[in-house]
C-alpha positions, 0 to 999 in steps of 0.5 A: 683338341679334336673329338672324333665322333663313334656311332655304336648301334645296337638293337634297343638303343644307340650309344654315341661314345667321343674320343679324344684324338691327341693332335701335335698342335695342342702343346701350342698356348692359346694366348700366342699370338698368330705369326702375322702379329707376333712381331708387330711393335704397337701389339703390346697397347692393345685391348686384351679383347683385341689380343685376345682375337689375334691369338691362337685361341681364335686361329685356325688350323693353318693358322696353328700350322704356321707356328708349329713348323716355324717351332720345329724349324727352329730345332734343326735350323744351322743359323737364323737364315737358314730356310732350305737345308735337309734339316729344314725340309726334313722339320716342314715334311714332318710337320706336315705329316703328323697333320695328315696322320690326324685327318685321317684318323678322322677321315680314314677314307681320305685317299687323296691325303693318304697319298699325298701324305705316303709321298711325304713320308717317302721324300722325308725317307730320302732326305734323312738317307741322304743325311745319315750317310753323308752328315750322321751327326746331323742326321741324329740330332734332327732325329732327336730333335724332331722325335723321329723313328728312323728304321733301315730299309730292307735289303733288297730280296727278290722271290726265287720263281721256276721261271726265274731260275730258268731264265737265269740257267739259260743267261749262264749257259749263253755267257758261257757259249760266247766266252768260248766263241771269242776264246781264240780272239782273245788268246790272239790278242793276248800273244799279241801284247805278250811279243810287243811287251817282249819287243820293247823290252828287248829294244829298252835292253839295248838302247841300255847296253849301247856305248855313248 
């Protein structure tokens, strides 16, 4: 669990005040074991102090991230081999997210991760997109799974100014201009295929009403 430290000043005396920052990595058990070792046969022999050293209680954060995406890959994955569907990157960004979210309730002047992690959310963005509109049920189990709110975009709205009404009065009167410059071209194309339409039906006619 990570404190974030509030200094208050005031004239007589400074107040220190610790507030709990919720992290989505506190649902993990200390007495996990770190991925490198969960798998490994001859743990289960070892000292408890040795144990002890290899679980989450002495990991690190990145070590605790490995675990975290590795549980919400697990969520969405379509079979145990699958490492790079939607659905996968869609639980990795996420995890990933979420992690930013905290360091900047900490550090709230990071730009740096608060960029990187605004280009996170709009690649998350364009996956489940890409997933509602072509596997939604896909779409709606990830979001389940991963405890996603997903809202629409906004329809697209552009802000009527004097100069864009101006500009689009003129674009009309333009197009007219030219449709009635290329009128007489276009009346003498169309006579054009009206007698070859009427030849060949004349000639079809014929070929119908002569003998064998």
């Amino acid at each position: 669990m990570f404190r974030a430290l509030t200094l208050y000043c005031s004239s007589s005396n400074v107040n220190l005040l610790f507030v709990d920052i919720p992290s989505h990595l506190d649902d993990l058990p200390p007495t996990m074991l770190k991925k490198d070792y969960a798998n490994v046969p001859i743990i289960n022999s070892v000292d408890d102090v040795v144990k002890r050293l290899l679980s989450l209680e002495m990991a690190s954060q990145k070590e605790k991230m490995k675990i975290k995406t590795q549980q919400l890959v697990e969520k969405v994955r379509r079979s145990p081999h699958d490492n790079g569907s939607f659905e996968v990157q869609v639980a990795m960004l996420t995890a990933k997210i979420r992690t930013y979210e905290e360091h900047l309730q900490r550090h709230p002047k990071d730009k740096n991760n608060r960029r990187r992690m605004l280009m996170d959310i709009d690649r998350r963005k364009k996956l489940l997109a890409y997933l509602r509109r072509v596997r939604y049920d896909t779409f709606e189990n990830t979001c389940k799974q991963l405890n996603i709110q997903y809202s629409l975009p906004p329809p697209y709205s552009r802000r009527i100014t004097k100069r864009w009404v101006v500009k689009k009065a003129f674009c009309l009167k333009v197009f007219q201009e030219a449709r009635k410059l290329k009128a007489p071209e276009r009346l003498k194309q169309r006579r054009e295929w009206q007698a070859r339409a009427r030849a060949a039906k004349e000639k079809q006619a014929q070929c119908e009403g002569t003998p064998v």
